[in-house]
VEXBAKOL-538017 format. One record per residue (C-alpha): residue number from 1; chain; x, y, z. Coordinates in pm, 1 decimal, decimal comma. Example, Ala and Ser with C-alpha at 12.3 -4.5 7.8 and 13.67 -1.06 7.14 Angstrom:
2
 pos unit       px       py       pz
   1    A   1230,0   -450,0    780,0
   2    A   1367,0   -106,0    714,0
END
This chain:
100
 pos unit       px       py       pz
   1    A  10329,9    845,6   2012,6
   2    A  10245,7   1082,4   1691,2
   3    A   9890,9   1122,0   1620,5
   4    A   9838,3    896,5   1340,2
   5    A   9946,5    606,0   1621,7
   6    A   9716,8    734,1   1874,7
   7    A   9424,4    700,0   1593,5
   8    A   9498,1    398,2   1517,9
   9    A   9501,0    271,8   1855,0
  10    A   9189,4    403,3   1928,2
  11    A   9045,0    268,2   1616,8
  12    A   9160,7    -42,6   1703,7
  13    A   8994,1    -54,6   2048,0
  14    A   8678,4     53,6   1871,5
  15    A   8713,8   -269,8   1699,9
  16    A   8773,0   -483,5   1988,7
  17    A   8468,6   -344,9   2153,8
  18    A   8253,0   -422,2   1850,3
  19    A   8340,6   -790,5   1833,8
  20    A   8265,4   -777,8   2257,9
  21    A   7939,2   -612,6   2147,5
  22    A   7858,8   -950,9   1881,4
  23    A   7975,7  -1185,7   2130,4
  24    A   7730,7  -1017,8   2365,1
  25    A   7446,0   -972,3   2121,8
  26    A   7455,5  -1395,9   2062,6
  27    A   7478,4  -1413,2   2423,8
  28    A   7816,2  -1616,3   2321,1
  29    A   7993,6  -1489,2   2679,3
  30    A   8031,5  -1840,3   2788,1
  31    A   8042,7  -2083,6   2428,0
  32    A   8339,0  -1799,4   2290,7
  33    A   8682,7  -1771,0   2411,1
  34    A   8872,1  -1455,4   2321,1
  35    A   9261,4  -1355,6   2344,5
  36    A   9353,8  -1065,4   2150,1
  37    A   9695,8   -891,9   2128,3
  38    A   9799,7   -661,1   1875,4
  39    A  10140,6   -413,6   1935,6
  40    A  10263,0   -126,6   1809,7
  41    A  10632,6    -84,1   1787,6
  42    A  10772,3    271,2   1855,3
  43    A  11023,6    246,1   1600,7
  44    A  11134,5     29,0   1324,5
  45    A  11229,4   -328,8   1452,8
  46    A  11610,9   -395,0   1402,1
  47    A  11730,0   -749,3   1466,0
  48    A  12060,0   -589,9   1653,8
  49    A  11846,4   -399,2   1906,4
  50    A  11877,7   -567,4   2259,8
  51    A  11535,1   -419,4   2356,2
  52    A  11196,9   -286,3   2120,9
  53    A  10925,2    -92,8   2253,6
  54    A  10579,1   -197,1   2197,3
  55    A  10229,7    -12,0   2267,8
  56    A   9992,9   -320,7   2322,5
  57    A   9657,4   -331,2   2346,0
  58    A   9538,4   -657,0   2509,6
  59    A   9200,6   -818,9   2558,1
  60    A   9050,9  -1162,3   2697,2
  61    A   8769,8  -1307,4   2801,7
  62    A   9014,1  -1603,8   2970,8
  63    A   8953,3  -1725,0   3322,4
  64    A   9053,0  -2016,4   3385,7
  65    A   9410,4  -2210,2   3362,4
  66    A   9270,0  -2455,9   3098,4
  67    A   9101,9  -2224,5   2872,6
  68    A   9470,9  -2033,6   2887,0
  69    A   9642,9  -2377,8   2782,1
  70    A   9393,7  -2425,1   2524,6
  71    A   9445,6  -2054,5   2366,0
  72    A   9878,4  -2142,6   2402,6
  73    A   9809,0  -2465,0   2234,9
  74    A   9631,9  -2329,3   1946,5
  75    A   9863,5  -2047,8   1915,2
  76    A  10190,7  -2232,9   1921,2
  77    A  10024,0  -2499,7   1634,1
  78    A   9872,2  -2232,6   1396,5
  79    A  10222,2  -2052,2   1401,6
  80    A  10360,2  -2394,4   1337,1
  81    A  10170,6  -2443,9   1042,6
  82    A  10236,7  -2014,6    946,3
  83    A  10277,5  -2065,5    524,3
  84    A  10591,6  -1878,2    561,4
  85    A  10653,7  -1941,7    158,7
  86    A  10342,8  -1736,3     38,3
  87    A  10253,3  -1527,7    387,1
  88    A   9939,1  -1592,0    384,7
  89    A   9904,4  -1727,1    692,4
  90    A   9735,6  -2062,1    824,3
  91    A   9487,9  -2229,4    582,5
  92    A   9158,9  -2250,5    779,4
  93    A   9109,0  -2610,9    596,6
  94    A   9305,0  -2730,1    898,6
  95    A   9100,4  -2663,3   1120,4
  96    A   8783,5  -2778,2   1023,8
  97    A   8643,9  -2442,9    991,9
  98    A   8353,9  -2322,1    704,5
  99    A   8366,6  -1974,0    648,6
 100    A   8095,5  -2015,0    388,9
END
């Protein structure tokens, strides 16, 4: 890993730390539910490759079996409804969610 990768990384779990920090600072511990995943790949990703490698960085706040189900159901139906025309990703419209 070259420099500019390790930065990142590290800037990255800076950022992971800060949004632990909020959750903390609302005392939102038990009304949040976190799963974060963000990789790295070493080198550029080439659909004939067999195998990829991936730095991950990996963070959760998941205990229990249902609140895992809950984060794969979510998951699976927001990259169902991915707007793979304009890659923009999921409108948050669907979700019932304000972000005024």
């Amino acid at each position: 890993m070259d420099s500019k990768e390790i930065d990142f990384i590290v800037e990255l779990k800076e950022k992971v730390a800060e949004i632990r920090g909020l959750v903390s600072k609302y005392d939102y511990e038990n009304k949040v539910i976190t799963l974060f995943f963000m990789g790295l790949f070493e080198d550029e990703v080439d659909e004939e490759q067999e195998e990829t490698q991936v730095k991950a960085l990996f963070d959760t706040n998941i205990l229990l079996g249902s609140e895992l189900e809950l984060a794969q159901g979510l998951i699976e139906t927001m990259y169902d409804r991915l707007d793979s025309d304009s890659n923009t990703g999921f409108d948050f419209d669907d979700y019932n969610i304000n972000l005024n």
